[in-house]
VEXDRENMAR-92284 format. One record per residue (C-alpha): x, y, z; residue in one letter. Coordinates in nm, 4 decimals. Layout:
<vexbas>
<vexba <X, Y, Z>, A>;
...
</vexbas>
This chain:
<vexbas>
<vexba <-2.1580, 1.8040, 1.4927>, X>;
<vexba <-1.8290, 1.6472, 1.5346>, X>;
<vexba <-1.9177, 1.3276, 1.2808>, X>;
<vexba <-1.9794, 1.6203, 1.0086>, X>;
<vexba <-1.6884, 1.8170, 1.0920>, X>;
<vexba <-1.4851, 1.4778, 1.0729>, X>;
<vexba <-1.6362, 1.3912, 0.7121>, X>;
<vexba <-1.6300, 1.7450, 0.6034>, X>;
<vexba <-1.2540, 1.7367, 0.6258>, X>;
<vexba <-1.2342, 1.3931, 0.4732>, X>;
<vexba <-1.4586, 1.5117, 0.1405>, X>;
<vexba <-1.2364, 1.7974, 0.1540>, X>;
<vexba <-0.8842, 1.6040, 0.1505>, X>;
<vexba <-0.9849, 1.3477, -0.0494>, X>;
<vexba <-1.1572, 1.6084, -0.3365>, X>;
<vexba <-0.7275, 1.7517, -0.3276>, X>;
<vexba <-0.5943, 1.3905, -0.3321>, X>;
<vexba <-0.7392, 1.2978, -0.7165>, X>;
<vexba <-0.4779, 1.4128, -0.8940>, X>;
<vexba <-0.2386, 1.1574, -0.7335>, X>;
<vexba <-0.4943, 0.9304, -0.7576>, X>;
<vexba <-0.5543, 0.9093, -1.1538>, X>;
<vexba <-0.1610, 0.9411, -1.1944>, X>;
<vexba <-0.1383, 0.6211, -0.9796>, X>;
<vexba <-0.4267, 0.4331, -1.1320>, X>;
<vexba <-0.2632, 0.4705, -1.4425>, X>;
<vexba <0.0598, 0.3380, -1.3436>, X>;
<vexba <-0.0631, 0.0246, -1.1327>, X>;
<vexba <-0.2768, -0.0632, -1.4759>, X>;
<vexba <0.0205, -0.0315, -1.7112>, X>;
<vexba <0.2014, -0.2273, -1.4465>, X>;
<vexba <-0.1078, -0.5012, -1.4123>, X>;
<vexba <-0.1409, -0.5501, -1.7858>, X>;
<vexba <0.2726, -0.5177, -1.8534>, X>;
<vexba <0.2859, -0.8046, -1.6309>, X>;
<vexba <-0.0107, -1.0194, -1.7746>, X>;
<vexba <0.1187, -0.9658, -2.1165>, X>;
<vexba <0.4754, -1.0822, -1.9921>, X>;
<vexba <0.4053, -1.3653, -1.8458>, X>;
<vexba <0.1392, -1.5277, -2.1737>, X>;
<vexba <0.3774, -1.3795, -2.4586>, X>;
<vexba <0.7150, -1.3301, -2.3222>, X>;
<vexba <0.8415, -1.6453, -2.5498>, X>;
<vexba <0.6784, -1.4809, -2.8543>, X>;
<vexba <0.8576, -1.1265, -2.7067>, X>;
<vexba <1.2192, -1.2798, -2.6909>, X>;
<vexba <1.1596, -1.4758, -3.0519>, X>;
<vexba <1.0811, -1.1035, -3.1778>, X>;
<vexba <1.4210, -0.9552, -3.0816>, X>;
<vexba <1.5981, -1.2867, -3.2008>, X>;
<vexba <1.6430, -1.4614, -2.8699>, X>;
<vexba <1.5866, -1.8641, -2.8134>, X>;
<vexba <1.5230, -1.7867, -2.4393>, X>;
<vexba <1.2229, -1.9344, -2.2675>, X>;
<vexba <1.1618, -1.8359, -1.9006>, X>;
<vexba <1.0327, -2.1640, -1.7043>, X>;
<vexba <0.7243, -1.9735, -1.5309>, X>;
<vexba <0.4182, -2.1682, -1.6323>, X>;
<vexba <0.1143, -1.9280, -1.7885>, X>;
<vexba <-0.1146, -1.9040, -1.5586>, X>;
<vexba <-0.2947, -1.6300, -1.3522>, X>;
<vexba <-0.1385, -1.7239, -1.0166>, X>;
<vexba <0.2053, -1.6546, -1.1935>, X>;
<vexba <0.1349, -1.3369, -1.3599>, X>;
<vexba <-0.0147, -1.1549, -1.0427>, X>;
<vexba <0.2587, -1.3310, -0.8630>, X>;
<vexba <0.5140, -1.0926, -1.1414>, X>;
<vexba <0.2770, -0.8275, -1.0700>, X>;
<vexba <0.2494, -0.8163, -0.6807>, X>;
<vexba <0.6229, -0.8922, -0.6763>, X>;
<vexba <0.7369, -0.5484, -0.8669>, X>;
<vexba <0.4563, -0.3732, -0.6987>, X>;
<vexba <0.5536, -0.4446, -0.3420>, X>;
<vexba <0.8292, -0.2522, -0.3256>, X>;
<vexba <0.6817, 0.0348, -0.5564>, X>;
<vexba <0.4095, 0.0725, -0.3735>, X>;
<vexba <0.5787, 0.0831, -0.0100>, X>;
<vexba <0.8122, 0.3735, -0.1823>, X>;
<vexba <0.5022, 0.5452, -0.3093>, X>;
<vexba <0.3516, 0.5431, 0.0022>, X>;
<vexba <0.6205, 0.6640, 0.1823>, X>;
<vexba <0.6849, 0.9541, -0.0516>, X>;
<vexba <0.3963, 1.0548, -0.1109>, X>;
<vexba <0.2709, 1.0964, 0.3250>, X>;
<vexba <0.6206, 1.2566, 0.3692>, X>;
<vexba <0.4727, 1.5348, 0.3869>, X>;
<vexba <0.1004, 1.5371, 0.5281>, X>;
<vexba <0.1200, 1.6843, 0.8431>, X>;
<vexba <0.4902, 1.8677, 0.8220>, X>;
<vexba <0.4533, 2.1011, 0.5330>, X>;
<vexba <0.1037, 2.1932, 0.6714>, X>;
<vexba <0.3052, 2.2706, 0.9997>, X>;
<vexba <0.6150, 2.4471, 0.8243>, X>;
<vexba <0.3603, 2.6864, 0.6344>, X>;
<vexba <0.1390, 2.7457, 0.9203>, X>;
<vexba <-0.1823, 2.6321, 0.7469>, X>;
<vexba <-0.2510, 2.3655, 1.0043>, X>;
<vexba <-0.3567, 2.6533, 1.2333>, X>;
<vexba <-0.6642, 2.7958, 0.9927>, X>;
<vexba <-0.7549, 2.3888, 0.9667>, X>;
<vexba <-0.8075, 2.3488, 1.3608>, X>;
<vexba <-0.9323, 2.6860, 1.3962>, X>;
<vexba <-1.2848, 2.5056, 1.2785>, X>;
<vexba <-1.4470, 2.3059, 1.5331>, X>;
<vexba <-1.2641, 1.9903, 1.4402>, X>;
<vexba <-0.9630, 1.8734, 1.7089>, X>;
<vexba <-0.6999, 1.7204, 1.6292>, X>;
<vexba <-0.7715, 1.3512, 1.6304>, X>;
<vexba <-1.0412, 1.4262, 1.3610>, X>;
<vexba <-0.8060, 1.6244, 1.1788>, X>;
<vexba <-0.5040, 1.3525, 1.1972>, X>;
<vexba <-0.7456, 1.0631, 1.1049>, X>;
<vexba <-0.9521, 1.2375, 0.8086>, X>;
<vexba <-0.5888, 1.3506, 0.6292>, X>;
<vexba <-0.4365, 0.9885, 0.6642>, X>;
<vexba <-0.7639, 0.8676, 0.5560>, X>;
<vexba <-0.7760, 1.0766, 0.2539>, X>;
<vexba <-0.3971, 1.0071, 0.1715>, X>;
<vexba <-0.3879, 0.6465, 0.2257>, X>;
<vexba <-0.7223, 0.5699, 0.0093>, X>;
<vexba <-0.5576, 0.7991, -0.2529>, X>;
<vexba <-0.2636, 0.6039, -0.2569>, X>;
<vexba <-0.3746, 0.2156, -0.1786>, X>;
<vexba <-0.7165, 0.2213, -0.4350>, X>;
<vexba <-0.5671, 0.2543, -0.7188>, X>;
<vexba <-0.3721, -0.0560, -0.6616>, X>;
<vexba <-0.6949, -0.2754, -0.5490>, X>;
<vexba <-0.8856, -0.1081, -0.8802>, X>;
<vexba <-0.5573, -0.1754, -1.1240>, X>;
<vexba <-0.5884, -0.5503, -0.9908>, X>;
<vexba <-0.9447, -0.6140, -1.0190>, X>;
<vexba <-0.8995, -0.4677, -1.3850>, X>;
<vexba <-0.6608, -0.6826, -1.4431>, X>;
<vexba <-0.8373, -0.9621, -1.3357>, X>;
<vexba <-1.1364, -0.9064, -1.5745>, X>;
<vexba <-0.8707, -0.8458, -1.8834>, X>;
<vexba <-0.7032, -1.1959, -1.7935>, X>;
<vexba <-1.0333, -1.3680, -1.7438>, X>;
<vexba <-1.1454, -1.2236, -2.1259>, X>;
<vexba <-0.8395, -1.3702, -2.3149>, X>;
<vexba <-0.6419, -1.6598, -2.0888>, X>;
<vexba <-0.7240, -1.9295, -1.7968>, X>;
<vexba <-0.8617, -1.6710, -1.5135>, X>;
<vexba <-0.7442, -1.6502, -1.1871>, X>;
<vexba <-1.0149, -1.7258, -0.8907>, X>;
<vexba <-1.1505, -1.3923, -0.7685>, X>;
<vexba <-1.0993, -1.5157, -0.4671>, X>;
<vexba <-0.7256, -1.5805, -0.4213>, X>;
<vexba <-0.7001, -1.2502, -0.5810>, X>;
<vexba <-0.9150, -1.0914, -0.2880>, X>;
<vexba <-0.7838, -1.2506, -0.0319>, X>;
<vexba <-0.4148, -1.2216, -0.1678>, X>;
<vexba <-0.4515, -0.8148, -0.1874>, X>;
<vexba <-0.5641, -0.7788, 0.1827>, X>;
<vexba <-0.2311, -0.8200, 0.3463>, X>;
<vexba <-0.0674, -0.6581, 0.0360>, X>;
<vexba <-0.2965, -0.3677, 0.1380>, X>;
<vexba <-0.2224, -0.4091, 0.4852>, X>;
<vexba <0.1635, -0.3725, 0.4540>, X>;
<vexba <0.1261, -0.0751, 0.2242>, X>;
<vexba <-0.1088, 0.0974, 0.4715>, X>;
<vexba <0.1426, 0.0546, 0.7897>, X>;
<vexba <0.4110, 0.2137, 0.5617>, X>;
<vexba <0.1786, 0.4865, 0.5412>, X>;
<vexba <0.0883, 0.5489, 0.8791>, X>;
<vexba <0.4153, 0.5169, 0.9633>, X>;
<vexba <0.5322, 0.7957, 0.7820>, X>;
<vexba <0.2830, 1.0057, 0.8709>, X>;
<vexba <0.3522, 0.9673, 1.2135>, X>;
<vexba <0.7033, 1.0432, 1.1477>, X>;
<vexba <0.5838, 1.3853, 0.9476>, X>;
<vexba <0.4337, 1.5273, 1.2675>, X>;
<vexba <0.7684, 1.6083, 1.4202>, X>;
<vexba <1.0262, 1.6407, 1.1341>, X>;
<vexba <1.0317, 1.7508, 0.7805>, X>;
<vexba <0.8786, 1.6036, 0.4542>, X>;
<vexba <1.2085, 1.5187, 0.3634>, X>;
<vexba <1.3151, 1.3755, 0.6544>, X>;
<vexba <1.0009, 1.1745, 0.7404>, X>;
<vexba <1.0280, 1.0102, 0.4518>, X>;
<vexba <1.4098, 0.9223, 0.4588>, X>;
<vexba <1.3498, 0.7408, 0.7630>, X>;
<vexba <1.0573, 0.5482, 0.6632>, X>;
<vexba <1.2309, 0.4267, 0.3492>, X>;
<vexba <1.5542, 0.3478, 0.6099>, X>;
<vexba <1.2715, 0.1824, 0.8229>, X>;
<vexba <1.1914, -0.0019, 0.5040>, X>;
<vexba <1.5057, -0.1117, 0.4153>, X>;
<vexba <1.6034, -0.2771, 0.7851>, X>;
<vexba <1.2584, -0.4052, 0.8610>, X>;
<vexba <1.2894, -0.5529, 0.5005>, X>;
<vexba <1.6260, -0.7165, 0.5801>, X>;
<vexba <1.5720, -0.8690, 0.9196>, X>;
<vexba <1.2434, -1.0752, 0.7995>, X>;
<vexba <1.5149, -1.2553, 0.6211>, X>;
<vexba <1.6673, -1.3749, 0.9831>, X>;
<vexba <1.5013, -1.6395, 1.2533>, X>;
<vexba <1.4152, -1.5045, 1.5319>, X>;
<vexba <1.4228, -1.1189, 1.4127>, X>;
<vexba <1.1518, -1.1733, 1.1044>, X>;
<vexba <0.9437, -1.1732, 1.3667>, X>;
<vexba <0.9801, -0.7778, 1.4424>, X>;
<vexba <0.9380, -0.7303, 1.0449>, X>;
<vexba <0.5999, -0.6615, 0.8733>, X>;
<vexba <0.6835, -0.8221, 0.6323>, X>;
<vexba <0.7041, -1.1675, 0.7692>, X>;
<vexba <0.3025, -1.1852, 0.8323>, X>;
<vexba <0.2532, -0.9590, 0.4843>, X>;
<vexba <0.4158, -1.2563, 0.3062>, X>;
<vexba <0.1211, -1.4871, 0.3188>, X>;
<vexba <0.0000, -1.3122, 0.0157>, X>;
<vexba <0.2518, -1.5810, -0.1881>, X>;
<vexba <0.0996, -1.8980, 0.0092>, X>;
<vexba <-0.2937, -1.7413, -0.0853>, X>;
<vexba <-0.2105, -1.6919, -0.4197>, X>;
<vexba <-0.0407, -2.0471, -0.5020>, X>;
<vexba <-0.2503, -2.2202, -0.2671>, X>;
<vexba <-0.4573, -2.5071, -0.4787>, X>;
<vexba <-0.7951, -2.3980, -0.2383>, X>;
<vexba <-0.8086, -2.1340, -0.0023>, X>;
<vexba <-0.8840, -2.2222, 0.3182>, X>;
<vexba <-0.9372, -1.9894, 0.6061>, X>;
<vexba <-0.7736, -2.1005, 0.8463>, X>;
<vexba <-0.6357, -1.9641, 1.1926>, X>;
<vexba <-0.2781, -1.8930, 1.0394>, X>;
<vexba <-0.4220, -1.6294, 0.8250>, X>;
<vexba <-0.6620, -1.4580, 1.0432>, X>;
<vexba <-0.3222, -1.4662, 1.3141>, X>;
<vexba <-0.0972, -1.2856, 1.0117>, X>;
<vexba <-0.3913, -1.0244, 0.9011>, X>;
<vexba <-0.4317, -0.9547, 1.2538>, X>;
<vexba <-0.0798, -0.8969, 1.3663>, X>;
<vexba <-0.0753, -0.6728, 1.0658>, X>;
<vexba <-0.3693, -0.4713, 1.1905>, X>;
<vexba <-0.1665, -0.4388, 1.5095>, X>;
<vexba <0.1494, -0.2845, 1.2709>, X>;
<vexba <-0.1073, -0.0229, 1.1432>, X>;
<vexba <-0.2240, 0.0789, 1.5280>, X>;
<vexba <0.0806, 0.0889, 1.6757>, X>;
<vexba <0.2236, 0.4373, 1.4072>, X>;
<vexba <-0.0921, 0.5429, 1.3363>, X>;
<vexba <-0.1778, 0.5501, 1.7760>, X>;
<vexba <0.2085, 0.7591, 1.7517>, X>;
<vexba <0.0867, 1.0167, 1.5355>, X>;
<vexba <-0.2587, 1.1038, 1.6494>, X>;
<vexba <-0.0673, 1.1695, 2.0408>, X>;
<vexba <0.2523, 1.3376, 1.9157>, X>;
<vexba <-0.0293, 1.6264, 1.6661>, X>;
<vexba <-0.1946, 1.6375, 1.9659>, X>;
<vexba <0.0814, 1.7123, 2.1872>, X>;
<vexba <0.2735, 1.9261, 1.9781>, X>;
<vexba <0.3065, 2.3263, 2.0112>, X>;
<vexba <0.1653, 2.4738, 1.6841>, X>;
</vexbas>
């Protein structure tokens, strides 16, 4: 009985997640495909408009999902924190968290079938835009190995998730607004200090980065380092999301 109640309420949030969804997917694509374009024709681009100017990235598919993943990182974090900002807190400002645990659901199935919903909502359309991408390069240029790309988006995925989580947590005791203020401020200092021996080593973003060594790696090989840097992401993700599921449960609503 609990199992259905648990995927009852995840069919149910992720049915009222699709119309962030399809506004996302659209964006990541026109992102994707900006960037593929850029990379193959941005010579013929800047002869166009008049300019001799030729930008010393090589045309390859490594280097356009490079472009791609490199806007997208700090998009997609942004997204992710505005758009769990308000999850749990304007369910608990409007009082309609009450008529959702007044089912026989508790709280822990509750917390995880809403993040669930959210994060999917909000971290798919990414993985589809890429794959799409993928099969548009690999019809008109040099393709990039389905693999790198794979293996590349996992702790791409990983990161975006923990910013997620994170601000979810945070939305279980404070406003929309304010949950996702200090997320993006979490963002912004977590961001900085993986720039700094030893601190980068309380950042995210230090394991997240081996996305760049995957994806300009001649062969991948799978090797202890990056099952360490996944993993010690996975740990990021436990740590909020652990937060969050104890402060619902303990709070008075």
């Amino acid at each position: 009985m609990k199992a259905n109640t648990f995927f009852i309420q995840l069919k149910n949030d992720l049915w009222d997640e699709r119309i962030k969804f399809i506004i996302l997917f659209f964006l990541f694509m026109f992102q994707v495909i900006s960037s593929i374009l850029s990379i193959f024709y941005l010579e013929e681009l800047f002869a166009l408009f008049g300019f001799d100017f030729i930008i010393p990235i090589p045309p390859t598919g490594e280097a356009a999902f490079q472009d791609f993943f490199g806007d997208q990182l700090f998009f997609g974090i942004i997204i992710m924190a505005l758009g769990t900002m308000s999850i749990f807190a304007s369910n608990i400002e409007n009082g309609s968290i009450s008529f959702s645990l007044a089912r026989p659901i508790s709280r822990t199935e509750y917390a995880l079938a809403r993040i669930l919903a959210r994060i999917m909502a909000l971290v798919t359309p990414f993985f589809i835009a890429s794959f799409i991408g993928w099969i548009y390069m690999g019809i008109f240029f040099d393709v990039l190995p389905l693999e790198k790309l794979l293996w590349s988006l996992i702790p791409l995925g990983l990161l975006f998730i923990y910013f997620g989580v994170i601000t979810s947590a945070l939305s279980t005791r404070t406003s929309a607004l304010t949950a996702g203020l200090i997320a993006i401020g979490i963002f912004i200092v977590q961001f900085t200090i993986s720039a700094f021996a030893p601190l980068e080593l309380l950042s995210p973003f230090t394991p997240a980065n081996i996305w760049i060594e995957i994806l300009n790696s001649s062969n991948i090989q799978w090797d202890q380092q990056i099952v360490m840097k996944i993993g010690l992401l996975g740990g990021w993700i436990l740590i909020p999301l652990i937060s969050g599921i104890y402060s619902l449960n303990t709070r008075d609503l």
